[in-house]
C-alpha positions as CSV (number, residue, x, y, z in Angstrom):
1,X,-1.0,4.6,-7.4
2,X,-3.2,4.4,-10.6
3,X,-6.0,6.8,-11.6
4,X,-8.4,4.8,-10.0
5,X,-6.9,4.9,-6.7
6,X,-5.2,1.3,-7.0
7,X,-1.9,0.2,-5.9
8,X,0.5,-1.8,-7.1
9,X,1.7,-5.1,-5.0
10,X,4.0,-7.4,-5.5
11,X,3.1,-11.3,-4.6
12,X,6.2,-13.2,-2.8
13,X,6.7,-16.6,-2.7
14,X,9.5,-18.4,-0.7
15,X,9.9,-21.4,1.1
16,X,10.2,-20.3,4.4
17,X,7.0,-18.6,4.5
18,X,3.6,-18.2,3.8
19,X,3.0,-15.9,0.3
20,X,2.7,-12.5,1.5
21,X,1.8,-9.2,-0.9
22,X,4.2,-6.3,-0.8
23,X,4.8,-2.6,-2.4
24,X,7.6,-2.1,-4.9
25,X,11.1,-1.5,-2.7
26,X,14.4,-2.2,-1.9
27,X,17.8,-1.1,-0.4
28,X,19.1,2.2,-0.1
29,X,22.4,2.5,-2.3
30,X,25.7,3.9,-0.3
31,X,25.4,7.4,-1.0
32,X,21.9,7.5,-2.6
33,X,18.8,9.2,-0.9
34,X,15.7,7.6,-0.1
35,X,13.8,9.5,-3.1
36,X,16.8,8.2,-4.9
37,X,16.2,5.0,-4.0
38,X,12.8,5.0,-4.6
39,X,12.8,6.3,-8.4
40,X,16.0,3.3,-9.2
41,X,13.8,0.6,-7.2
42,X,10.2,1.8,-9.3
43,X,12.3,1.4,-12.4
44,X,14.3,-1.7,-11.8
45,X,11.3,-3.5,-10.3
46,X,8.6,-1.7,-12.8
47,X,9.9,-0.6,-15.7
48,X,8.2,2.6,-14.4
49,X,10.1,6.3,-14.7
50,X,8.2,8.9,-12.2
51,X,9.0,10.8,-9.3
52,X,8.6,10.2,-6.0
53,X,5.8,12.5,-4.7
54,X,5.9,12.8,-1.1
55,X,6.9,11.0,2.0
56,X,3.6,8.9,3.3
57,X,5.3,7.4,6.0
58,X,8.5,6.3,7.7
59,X,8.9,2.8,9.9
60,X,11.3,1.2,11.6
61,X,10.9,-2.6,11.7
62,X,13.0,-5.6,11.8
63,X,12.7,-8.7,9.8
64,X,14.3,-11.8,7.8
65,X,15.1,-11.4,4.1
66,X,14.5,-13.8,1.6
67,X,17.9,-14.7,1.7
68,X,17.9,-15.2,5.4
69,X,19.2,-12.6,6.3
70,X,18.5,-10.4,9.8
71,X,17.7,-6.5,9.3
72,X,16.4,-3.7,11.0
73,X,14.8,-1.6,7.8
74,X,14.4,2.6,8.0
75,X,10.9,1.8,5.5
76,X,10.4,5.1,3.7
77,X,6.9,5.2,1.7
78,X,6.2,7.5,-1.0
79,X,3.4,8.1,-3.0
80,X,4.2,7.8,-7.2
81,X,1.6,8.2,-9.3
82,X,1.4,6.7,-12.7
83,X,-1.1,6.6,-15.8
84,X,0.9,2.6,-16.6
85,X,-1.5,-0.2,-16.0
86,X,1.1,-2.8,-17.4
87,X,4.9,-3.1,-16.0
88,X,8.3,-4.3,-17.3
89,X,9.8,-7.1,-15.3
90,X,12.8,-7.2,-17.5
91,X,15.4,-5.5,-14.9
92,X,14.2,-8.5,-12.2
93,X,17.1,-10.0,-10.3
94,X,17.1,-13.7,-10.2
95,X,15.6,-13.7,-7.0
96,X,13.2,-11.3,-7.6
97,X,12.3,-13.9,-10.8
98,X,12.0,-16.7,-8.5
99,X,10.0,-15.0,-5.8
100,X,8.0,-11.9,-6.8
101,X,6.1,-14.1,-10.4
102,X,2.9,-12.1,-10.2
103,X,1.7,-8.6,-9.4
104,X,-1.8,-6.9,-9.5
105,X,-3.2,-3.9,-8.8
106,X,-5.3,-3.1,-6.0
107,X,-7.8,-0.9,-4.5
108,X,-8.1,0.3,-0.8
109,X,-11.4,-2.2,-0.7
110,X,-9.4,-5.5,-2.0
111,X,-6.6,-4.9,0.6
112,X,-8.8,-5.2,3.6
113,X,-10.4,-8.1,1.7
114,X,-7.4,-10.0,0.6
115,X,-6.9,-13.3,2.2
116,X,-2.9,-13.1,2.1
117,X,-0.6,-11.2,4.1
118,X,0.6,-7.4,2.6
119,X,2.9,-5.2,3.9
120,X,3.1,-2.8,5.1
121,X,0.2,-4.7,7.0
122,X,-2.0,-1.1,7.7
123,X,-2.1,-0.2,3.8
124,X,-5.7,-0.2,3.4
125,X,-6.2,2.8,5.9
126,X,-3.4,4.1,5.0
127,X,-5.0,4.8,1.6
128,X,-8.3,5.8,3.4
129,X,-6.6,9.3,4.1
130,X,-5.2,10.1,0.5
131,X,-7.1,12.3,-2.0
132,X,-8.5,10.4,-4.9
133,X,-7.4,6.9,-3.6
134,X,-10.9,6.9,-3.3
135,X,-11.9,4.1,-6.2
């Protein structure tokens, strides 16, 4: 989350699917914790270094991957603020490259407005309850 209250999405786009928006994630590492996980995914996907701050929220949900793949995901959300308006893409996997080509940030107001799918698919009042996510 940014100063003004936005956050940052992700905008994937694959064949088998219609384009859907999506928070900054990924796989837990064998032997790495969540918060772990978290700070190496932020970095990797952002070019961000900052902490996790706490634990929003915790789901358990199945889906496909991108690579077709069957899972069912232990989602961990945490809240990381930044001051960066601009990321570094640089540490993108080639499917990350071919599937997640733009990113914006946005506030609680444009989430609820968006015409395309984001996940996780309650985000918008999700926000509602943080301090300054307010914009």
């Amino acid at each position: 989350m940014d100063p003004a209250g936005r956050v940052l999405l992700f905008r994937f786009v694959a064949a088998d699917r219609p384009p859907f928006w999506a928070t900054p994630g990924g796989a837990v590492d064998p032997g790495e914790s969540y918060e772990d996980a978290a700070r190496r995914e932020l970095i990797e996907e952002t070019g961000i270094h900052a902490d996790p701050g706490p634990e929003l929220f915790r789901r358990v949900v199945e889906f496909v991957t991108l690579e077709g793949v069957p899972v069912l995901a232990d989602e961990r959300y945490f809240l990381i603020r930044t001051d960066a308006d601009g990321i570094d893409t640089s540490r993108h996997t080639e499917l990350e490259r071919r599937v997640m080509q733009h990113w914006q940030w946005f506030d609680r107001d444009a989430i609820a407005a968006h015409h395309e799918l984001i996940y996780p698919e309650d985000l918008a009042e999700i926000l509602s309850g943080l301090n300054g996510a307010e914009s």
